[in-house]
N, C-alpha and C positions, 0 to 999 in steps of 0.2 A: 582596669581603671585605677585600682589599687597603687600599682606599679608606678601610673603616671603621676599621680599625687605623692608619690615617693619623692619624686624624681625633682617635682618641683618644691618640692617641700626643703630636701637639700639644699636647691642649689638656692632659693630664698635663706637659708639657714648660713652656706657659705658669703652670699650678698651681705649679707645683714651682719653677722659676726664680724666677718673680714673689712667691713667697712669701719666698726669700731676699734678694730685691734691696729687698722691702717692707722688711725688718727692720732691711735696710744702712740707708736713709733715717730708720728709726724711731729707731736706735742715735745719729744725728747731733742730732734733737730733746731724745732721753733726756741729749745731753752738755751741755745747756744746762739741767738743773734740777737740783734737790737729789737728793741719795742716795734719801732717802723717798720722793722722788715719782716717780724715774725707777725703782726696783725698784716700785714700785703700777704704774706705766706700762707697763713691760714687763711685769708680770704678766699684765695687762689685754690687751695685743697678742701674747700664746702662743696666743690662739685661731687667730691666719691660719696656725700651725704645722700646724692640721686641713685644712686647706689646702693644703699643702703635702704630705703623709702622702696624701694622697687623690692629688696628683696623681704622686707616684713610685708609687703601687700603678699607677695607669694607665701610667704610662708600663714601666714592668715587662714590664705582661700585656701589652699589645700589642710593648713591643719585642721581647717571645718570640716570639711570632707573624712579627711583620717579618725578624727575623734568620734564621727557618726556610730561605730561598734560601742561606744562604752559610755554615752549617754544615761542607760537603762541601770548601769552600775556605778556611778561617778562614786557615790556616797561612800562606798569600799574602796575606793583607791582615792588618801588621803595626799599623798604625793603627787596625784593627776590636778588634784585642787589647787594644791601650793602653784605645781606648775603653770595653769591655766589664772590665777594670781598674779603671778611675776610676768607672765607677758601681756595682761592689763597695763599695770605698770611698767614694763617696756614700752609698750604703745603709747600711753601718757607720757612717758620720758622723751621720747620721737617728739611728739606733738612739740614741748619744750621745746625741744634742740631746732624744728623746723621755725616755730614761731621767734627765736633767739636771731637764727638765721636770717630771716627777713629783716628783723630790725637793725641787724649789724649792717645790711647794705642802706637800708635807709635813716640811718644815724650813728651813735655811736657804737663802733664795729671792736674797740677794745675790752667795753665793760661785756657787751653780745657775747663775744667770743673767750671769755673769762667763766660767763655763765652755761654756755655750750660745752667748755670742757671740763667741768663740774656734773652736768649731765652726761655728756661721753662716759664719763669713766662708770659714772651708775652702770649705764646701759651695759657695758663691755662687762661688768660683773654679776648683772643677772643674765645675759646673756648665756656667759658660762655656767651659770649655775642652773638656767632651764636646759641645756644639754646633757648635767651632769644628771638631771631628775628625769629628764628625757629615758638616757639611758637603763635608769634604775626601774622603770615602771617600765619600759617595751620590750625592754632586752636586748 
């Protein structure tokens, strides 16, 4: 079962990162056109955000499951903490970007999406930085 929560824990991890690091690249295209067409543009590319949403619910439900071994010792692995920290605040930053999302289609989609890639970019940095603490604590 181990194995399965691996599996899906990844590929949540690849949904989720890859959806942020899309948008980093998309926002470099968006700075090269007009106002009108990079708010149509990024309207158009809030879909890989489904994407992304999909893959922090995976990576959630399995890292619940993964983290079950080290409950009993959390208090000795002070980098498990930090980690389990920053993906609070990943998930609070989502929440952001989804509630941004909604009000860009239902009103002003410029200042929305102003505020969504302000959070993007959060997200895309602890992101990296809970893989990098990932790493350091499971080997």
């Amino acid at each position: 079962m181990r194995e399965i929560a691996l599996i899906l824990h990844f590929l949540g991890l690849t949904m989720g990162l890859g959806t942020s690091f899309a948008h980093a690249f998309l926002s470099i295209i968006t700075s090269k056109m007009t106002t009108d067409e990079a708010t149509k543009f990024r309207m158009h590319s809030l879909v890989l955000s489904k994407m992304g949403n999909i893959g922090i619910v995976l990576l959630v439900l399995s890292g619940l499951y993964l983290i079950n071994p080290y409950w009993g010792i959390i208090t000795t692995l002070p980098l498990l903490i930090v980690k389990l920290v920053l993906v609070l605040i990943l998930i609070l930053l989502i929440t952001l970007i989804n509630l941004s999302t909604k009000k860009a289609f239902n009103g002003n989609a410029q200042a929305e999406l102003i505020k969504m890639e302000k959070f993007g970019k959060m997200t895309l940095l602890i992101g990296v930085a809970i893989v990098i603490l990932a790493v350091y604590i499971f080997h």
